[in-house]
C-alpha positions in Angstrom: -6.1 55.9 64.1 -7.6 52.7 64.8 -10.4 53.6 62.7 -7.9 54.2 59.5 -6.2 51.1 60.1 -9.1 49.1 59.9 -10.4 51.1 56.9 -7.1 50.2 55.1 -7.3 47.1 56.0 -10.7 46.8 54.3 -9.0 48.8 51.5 -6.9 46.2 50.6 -9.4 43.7 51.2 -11.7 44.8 48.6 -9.0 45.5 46.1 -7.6 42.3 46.2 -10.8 41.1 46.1 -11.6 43.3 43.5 -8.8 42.1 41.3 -9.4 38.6 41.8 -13.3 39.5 41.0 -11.9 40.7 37.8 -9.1 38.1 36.9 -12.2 35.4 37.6 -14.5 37.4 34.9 -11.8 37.6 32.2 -9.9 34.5 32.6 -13.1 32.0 33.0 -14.7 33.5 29.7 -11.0 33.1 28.0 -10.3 29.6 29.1 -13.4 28.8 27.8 -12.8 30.3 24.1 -9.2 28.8 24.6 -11.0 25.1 25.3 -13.3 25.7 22.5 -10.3 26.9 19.9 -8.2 23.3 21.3 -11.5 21.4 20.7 -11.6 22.7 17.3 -8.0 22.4 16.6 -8.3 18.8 17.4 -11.0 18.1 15.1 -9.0 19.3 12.3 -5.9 17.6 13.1 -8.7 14.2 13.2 -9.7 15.3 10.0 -6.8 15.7 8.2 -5.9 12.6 9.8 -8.9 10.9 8.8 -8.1 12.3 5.5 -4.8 11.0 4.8 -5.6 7.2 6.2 -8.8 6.9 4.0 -6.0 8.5 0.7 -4.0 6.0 2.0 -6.2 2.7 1.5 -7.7 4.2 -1.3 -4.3 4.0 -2.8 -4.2 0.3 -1.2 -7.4 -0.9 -2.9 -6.4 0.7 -6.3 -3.0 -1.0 -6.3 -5.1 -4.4 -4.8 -7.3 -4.2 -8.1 -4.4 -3.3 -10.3 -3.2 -6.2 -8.8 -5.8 -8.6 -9.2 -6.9 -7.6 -12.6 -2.7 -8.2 -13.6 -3.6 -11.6 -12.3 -6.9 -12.4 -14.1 -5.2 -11.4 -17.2 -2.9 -14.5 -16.9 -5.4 -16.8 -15.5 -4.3 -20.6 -15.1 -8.0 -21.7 -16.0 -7.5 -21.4 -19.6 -5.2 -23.9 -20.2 -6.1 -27.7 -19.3 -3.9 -30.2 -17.2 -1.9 -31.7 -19.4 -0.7 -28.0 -21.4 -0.1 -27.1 -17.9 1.9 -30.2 -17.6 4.0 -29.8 -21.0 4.5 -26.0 -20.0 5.9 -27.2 -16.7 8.1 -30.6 -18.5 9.6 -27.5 -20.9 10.6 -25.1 -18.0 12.0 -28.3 -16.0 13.8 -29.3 -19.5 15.3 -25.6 -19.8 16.2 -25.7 -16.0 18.5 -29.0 -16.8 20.1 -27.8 -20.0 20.3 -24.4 -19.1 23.5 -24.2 -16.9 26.2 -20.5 -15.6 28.6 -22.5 -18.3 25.9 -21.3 -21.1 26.3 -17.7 -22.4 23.4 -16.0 -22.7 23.0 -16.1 -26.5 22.9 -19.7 -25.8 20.2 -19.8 -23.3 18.2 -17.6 -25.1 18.6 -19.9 -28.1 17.8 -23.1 -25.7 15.0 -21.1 -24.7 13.9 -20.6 -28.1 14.3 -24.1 -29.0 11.8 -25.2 -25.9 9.9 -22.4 -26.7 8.9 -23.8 -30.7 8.5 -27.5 -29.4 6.3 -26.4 -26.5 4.4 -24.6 -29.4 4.3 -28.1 -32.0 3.1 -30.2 -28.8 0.1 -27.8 -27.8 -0.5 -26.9 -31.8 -3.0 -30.0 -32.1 -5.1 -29.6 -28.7 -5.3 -26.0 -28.1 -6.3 -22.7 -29.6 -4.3 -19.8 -30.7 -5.1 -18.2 -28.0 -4.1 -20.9 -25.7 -1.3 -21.4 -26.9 -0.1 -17.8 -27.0 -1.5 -18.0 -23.1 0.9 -21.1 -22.6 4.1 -20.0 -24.1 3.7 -16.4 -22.4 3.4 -18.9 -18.7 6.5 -20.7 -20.2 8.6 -17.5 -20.6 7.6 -16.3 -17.4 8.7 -19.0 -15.5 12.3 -18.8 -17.3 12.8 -15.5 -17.4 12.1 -15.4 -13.5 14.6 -18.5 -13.3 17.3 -16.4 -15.2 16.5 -13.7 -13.6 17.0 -15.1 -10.0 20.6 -16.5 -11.1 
């Protein structure tokens, strides 16, 4: 009886050992797969992140050059200092007249008004061009004031 007992015993030994023999020889072999499949998983989700971030300041710098080539279009170095100067005087000279007792027809005709003498005084020193350049600068800065009130 002793002798079964002890054979059991080993029985049970060896099975357990058995089925942690075989647990180790499927589970090793899968957690590596299941490392390998995160691994790869997380590259993607790098990529795609990678992916969106370099859309994004692609977007950036295509906005940026819209942007800048906005500005260059209405440079500042085409017109000397004193058509600067006069362009500035007329948008100080609407900001006086123009007051909230004016109707709008009114400013627009002060506006107008500024707009035709800013165009007599520049007439004899600068181009067409210049001029056109001026009185667009002129209309930008009173169409922001109005805008702003």
């Amino acid at each position: 009886m002793d002798n079964f007992k002890q054979g059991l015993n080993q029985f049970w030994v060896g099975a357990v050992f058995g089925v942690c023999l075989a647990l180790s020889l499927i589970l090793i072999p899968l957690a590596i797969v299941m490392s390998t499949i995160n691994d790869v998983l997380k590259i993607q989700e790098v990529s795609t992140l990678v992916t969106q971030v370099s859309q994004m300041v692609e977007k950036t710098q295509d906005k940026l050059a819209d942007t800048k080539q906005k500005l260059v279009s209405f440079s500042f170095t085409d017109l000397d200092k004193t058509a600067l100067l006069k362009v500035i005087s007329a948008v100080q000279d609407y900001q006086l007249q123009a007051h909230s007792l004016l109707s709008e027809s009114q400013k627009q005709a002060l506006r107008e008004q500024l707009q035709e003498k800013l165009q007599q005084e520049l007439s004899q020193t600068l181009s067409e061009e210049q001029r056109a350049l001026a009185v667009k600068l002129f209309n930008r800065f009173v169409v922001t004031e109005t805008e702003e009130n």
